[in-house]
C-alpha positions as CSV (number, residue, x, y, z in Angstrom):
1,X,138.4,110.9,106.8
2,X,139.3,110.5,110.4
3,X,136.6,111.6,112.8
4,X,138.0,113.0,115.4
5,X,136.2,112.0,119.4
6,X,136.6,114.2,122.0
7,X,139.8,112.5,123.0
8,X,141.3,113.2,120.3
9,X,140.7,117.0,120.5
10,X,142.3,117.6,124.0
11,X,145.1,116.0,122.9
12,X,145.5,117.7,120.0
13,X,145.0,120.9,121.9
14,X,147.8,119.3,124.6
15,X,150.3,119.1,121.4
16,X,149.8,122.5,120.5
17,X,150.3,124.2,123.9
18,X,153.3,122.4,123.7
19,X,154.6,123.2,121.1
20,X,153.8,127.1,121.7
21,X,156.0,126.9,124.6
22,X,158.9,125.2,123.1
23,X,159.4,127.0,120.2
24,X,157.4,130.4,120.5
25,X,158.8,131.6,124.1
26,X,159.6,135.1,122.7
27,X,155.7,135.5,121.3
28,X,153.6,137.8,122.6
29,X,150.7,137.5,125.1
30,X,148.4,138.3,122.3
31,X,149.8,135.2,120.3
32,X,149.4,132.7,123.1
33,X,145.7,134.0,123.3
34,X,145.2,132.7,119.8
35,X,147.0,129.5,120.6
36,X,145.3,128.9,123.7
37,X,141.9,129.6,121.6
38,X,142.6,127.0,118.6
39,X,143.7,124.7,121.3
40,X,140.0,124.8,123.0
41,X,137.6,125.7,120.3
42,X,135.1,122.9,121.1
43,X,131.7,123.6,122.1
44,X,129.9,122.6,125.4
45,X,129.1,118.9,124.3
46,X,132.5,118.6,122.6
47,X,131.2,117.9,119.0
48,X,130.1,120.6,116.6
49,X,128.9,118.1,114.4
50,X,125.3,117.8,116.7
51,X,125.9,114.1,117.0
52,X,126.4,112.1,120.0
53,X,129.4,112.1,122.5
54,X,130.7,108.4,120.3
55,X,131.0,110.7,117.2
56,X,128.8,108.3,115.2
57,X,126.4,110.6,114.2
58,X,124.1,108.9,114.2
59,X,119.9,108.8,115.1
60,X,118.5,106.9,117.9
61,X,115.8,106.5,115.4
62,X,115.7,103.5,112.6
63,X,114.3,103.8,109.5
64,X,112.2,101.0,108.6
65,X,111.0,101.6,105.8
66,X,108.3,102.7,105.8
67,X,106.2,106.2,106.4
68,X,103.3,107.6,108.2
69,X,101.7,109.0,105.5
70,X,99.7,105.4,104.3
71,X,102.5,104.7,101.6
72,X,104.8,101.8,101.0
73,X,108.6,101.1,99.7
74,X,108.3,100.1,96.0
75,X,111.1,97.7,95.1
76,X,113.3,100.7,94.1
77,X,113.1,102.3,97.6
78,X,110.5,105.1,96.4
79,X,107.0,104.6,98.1
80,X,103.9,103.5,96.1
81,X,100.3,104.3,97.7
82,X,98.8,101.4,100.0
83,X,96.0,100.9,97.8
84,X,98.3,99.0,95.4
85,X,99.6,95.9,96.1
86,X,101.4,93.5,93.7
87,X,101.6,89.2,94.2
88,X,103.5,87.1,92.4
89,X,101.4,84.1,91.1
90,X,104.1,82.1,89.3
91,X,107.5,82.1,87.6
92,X,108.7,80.0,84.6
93,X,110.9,79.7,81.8
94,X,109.0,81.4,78.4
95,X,107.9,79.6,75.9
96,X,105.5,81.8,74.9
97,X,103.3,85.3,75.4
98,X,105.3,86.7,78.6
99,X,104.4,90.1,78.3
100,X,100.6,90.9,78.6
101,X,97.7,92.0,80.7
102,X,94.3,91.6,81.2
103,X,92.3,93.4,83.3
104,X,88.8,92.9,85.7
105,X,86.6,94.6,87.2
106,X,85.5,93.7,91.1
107,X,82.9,96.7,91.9
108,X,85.7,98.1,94.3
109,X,88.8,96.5,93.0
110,X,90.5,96.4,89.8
111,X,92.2,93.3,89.3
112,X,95.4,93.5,87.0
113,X,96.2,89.9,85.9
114,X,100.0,90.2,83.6
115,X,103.3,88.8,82.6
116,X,106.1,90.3,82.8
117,X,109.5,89.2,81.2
118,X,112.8,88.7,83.8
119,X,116.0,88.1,82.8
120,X,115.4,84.1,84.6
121,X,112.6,82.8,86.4
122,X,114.3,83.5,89.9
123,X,112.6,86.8,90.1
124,X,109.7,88.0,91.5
125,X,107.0,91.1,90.8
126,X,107.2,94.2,92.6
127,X,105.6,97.3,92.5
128,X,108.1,100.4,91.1
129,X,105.5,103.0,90.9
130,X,102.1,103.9,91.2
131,X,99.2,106.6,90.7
132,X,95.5,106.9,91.1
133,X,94.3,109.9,89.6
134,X,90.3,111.0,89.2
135,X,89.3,108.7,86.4
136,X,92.5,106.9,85.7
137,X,95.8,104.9,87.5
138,X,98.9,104.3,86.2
139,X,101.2,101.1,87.7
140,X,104.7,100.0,87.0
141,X,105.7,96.6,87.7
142,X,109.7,95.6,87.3
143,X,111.4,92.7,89.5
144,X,113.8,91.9,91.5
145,X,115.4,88.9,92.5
146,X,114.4,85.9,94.4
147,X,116.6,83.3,94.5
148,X,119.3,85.4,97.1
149,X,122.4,84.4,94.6
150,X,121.2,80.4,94.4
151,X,121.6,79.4,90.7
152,X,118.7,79.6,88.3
153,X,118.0,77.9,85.1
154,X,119.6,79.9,81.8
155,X,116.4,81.2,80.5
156,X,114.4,84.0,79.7
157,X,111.8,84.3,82.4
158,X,108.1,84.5,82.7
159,X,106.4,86.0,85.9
160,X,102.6,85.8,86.5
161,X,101.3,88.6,88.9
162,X,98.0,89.9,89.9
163,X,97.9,93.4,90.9
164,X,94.9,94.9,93.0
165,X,94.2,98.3,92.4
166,X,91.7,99.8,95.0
167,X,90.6,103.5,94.3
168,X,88.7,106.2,96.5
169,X,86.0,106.3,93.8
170,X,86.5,103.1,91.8
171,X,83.4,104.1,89.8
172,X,85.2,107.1,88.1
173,X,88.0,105.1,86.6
174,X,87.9,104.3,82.9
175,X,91.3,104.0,82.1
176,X,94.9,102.7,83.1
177,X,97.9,102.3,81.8
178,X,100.6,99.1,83.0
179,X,104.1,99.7,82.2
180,X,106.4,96.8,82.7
181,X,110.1,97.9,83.2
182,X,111.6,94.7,81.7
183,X,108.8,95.0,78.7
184,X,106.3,97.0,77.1
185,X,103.3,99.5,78.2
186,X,99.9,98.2,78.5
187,X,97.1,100.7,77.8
188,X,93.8,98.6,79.6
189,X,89.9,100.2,79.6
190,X,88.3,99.7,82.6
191,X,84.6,98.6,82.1
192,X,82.0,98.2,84.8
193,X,82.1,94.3,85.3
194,X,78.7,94.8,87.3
195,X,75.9,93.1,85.8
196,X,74.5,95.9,83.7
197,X,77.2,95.8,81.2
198,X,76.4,92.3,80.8
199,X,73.9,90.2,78.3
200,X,71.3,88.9,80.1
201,X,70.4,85.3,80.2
202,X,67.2,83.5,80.2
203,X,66.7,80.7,83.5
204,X,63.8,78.6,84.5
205,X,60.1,80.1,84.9
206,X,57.0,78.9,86.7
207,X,53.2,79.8,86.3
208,X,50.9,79.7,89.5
209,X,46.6,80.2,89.2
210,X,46.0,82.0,91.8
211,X,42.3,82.7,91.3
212,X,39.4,82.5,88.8
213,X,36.1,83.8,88.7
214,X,33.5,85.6,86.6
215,X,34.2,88.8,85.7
216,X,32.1,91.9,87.0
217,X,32.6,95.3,85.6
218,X,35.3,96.3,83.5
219,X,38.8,95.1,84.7
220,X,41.1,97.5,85.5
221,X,44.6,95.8,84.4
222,X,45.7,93.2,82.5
223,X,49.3,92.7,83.4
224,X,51.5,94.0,86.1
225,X,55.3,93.5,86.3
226,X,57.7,93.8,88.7
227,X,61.7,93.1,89.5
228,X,63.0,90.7,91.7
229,X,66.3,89.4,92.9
230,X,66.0,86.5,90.6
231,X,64.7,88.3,87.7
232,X,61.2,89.6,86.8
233,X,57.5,88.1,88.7
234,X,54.2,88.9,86.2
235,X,51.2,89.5,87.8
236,X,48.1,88.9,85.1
237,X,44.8,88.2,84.4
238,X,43.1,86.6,82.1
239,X,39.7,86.4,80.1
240,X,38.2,82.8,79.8
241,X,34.9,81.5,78.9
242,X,34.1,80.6,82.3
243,X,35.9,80.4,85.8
244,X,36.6,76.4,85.5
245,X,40.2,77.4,83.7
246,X,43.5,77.8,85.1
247,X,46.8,79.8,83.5
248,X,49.2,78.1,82.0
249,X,52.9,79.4,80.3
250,X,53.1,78.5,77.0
251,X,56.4,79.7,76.0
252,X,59.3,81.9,77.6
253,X,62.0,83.3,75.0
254,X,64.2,86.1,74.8
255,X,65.8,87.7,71.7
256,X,67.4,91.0,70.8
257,X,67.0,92.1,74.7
258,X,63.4,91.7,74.3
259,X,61.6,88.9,76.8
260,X,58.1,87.4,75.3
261,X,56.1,85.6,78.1
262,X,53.2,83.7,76.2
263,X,50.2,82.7,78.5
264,X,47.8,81.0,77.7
265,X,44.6,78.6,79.4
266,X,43.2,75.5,80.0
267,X,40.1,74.6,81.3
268,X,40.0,72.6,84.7
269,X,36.4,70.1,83.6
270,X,36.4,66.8,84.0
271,X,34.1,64.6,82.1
272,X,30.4,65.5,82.3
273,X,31.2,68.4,84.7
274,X,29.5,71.8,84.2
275,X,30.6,75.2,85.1
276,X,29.0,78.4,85.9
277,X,28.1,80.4,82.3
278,X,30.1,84.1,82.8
279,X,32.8,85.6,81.0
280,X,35.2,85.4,83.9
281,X,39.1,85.9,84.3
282,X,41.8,84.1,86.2
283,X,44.7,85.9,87.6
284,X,48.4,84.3,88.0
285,X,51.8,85.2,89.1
286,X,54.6,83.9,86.5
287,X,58.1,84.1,88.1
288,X,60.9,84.6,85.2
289,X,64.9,83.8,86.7
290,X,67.0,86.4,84.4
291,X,70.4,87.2,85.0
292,X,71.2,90.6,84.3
293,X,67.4,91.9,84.3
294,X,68.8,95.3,83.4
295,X,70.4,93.8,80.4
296,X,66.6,93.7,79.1
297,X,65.0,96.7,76.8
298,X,61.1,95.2,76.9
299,X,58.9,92.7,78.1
300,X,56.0,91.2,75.9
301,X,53.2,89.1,77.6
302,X,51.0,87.6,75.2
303,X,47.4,86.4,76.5
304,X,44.6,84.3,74.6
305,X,42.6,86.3,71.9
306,X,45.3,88.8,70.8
307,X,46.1,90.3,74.1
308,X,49.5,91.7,74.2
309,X,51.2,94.0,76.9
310,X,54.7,95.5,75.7
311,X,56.2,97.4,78.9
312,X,59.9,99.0,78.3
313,X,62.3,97.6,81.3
314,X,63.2,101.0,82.9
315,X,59.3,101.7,83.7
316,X,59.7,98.5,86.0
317,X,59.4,99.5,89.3
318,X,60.8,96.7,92.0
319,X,58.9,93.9,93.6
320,X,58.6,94.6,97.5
321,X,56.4,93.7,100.3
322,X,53.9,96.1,99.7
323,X,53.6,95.5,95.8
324,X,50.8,93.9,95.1
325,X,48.5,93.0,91.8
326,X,46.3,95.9,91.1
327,X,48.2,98.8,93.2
């Protein structure tokens, strides 16, 4: 359709006057009226169209893509919330599993590792589509191409992407769902990758006498135990024969998410020394690394003579500055 510029308008109004007088000279003075008022029935800025004086229409303003509202363009022009981002990792030719996903767990991140199939390995991974509700998100990944019409190699295509989901409340979500456009749909559990969903593991320990002496009155705790960074720290004491013995760790294990701590002691005389004649006690401090301390359900300390202190992990209290043996 031609669009017709204020030019044009006066000169078609020019034609029609024209024409009125040429070949309408008998018509009435209420006939030229109308004439004269189809000739000039443009407004004040000579477009009724509201767009500039060129005609074009058009907006000073661009679009470029994107929006104030903290969304992005997906790859099919519809916007996807800035909180999901898709990479592409790699592209090849399939030779085998090219759809899948796995997913992890970064505290405040969920990290969507997949393939997706492509119709050749010139594509790439974008985002189509994606949610965050309350406890669940749902992404869709499709691609687009890469190579700008180069040629490709004649194969079915393989694209590795990592997706980074990063929700308001990342500890509410326990599901999501992955649809791939040129595959399948991917329904993914979302498990707390922090430490207390894992097994715990067993690292190095160390013993360290701190005192020993005889014993006076009845003593008022045996075995203390605290968290620490590291693990668990064991504050004990110990009945001996007589002060001239030190603690010494016998055996550390761990089985069934229970940790056993065996203590035991050994006395400190040399040849033809003598030592004061009391029942005393020795206190230590044995430092247990475990990984995943939560992971534990009990801790067993075993002392000399059938001593045995069995405390359940969530009645440990942790280590600080002011903890000390006997408070």
């Amino acid at each position: 359709m031609t669009e017709l510029t204020r030019r044009k308008v006066l000169l078609s109004s020019a034609a029609l006057g024209a024409a009125g007088v040429a070949g309408c000279v008998g018509d009435s003075d209420g006939d030229d009226e109308a004439n004269a008022g189809a000739g000039n029935g443009e407004g004040d800025n000579g477009m009724e169209n509201g767009g500039d004086e060129s005609g074009n229409g058009s907006s000073d303003a661009e679009d470029d893509g994107s929006s104030d509202d903290g969304t992005e363009s997906t790859g099919n022009g519809e916007s996807a919330p800035s909180n999901i981002t898709v990479e592409t990792m790699g592209t090849e030719c399939a030779s085998d599993e090219n759809d899948s996903v796995t997913i992890d767990w970064g505290g405040d991140v969920i990290t969507v590792t997949g393939a997706t199939p492509a119709p050749d390995p010139c594509h790439e991974a974008v985002l189509e589509d994606g949610t965050i509700e309350e406890d669940s998100f749902t992404i869709a990944i499709d691609v687009a191409e890469a190579n700008e019409g180069d040629a490709c190699q004649s194969c079915v295509g393989k694209i590795d992407y990592e997706a980074r989901i990063e929700p308001e409340n990342p500890d509410d979500i326990s599901e999501g769902t992955v649809r791939h456009v040129q595959g399948g749909s991917h329904g993914v559990a979302v498990e707390d990758g922090s430490e207390e969903n894992v097994d715990p593991s067993l690292g190095e320990a160390s013993l360290e006498t701190v005192d020993a002496g005889c014993l006076s009155g009845e003593r008022e705790w045996t075995v203390q135990i605290w968290r620490t960074e590291d693990g668990l720290s064991i504050d004990g004491l110990l009945k001996t024969p007589n002060p001239c013995h030190r603690a010494v760790l016998n055996d550390v294990s761990m089985t069934d998410g229970t940790l056993a701590v065996d203590v035991g002691a050994e006395s400190t005389l040399g040849d033809n020394e003598a030592c004061a004649q009391c029942i005393a006690e020795v206190q230590y401090v044995a430092d247990v690394a475990v990984s995943n301390a939560d992971g534990l359900s009990r801790v067993v300390v075993d002392h000399p003579g059938s001593e045995s202190v069995s405390v359940a992990t969530d009645e440990i209290e942790p280590k600080d500055e002011g903890s000390s043996a006997g408070s």
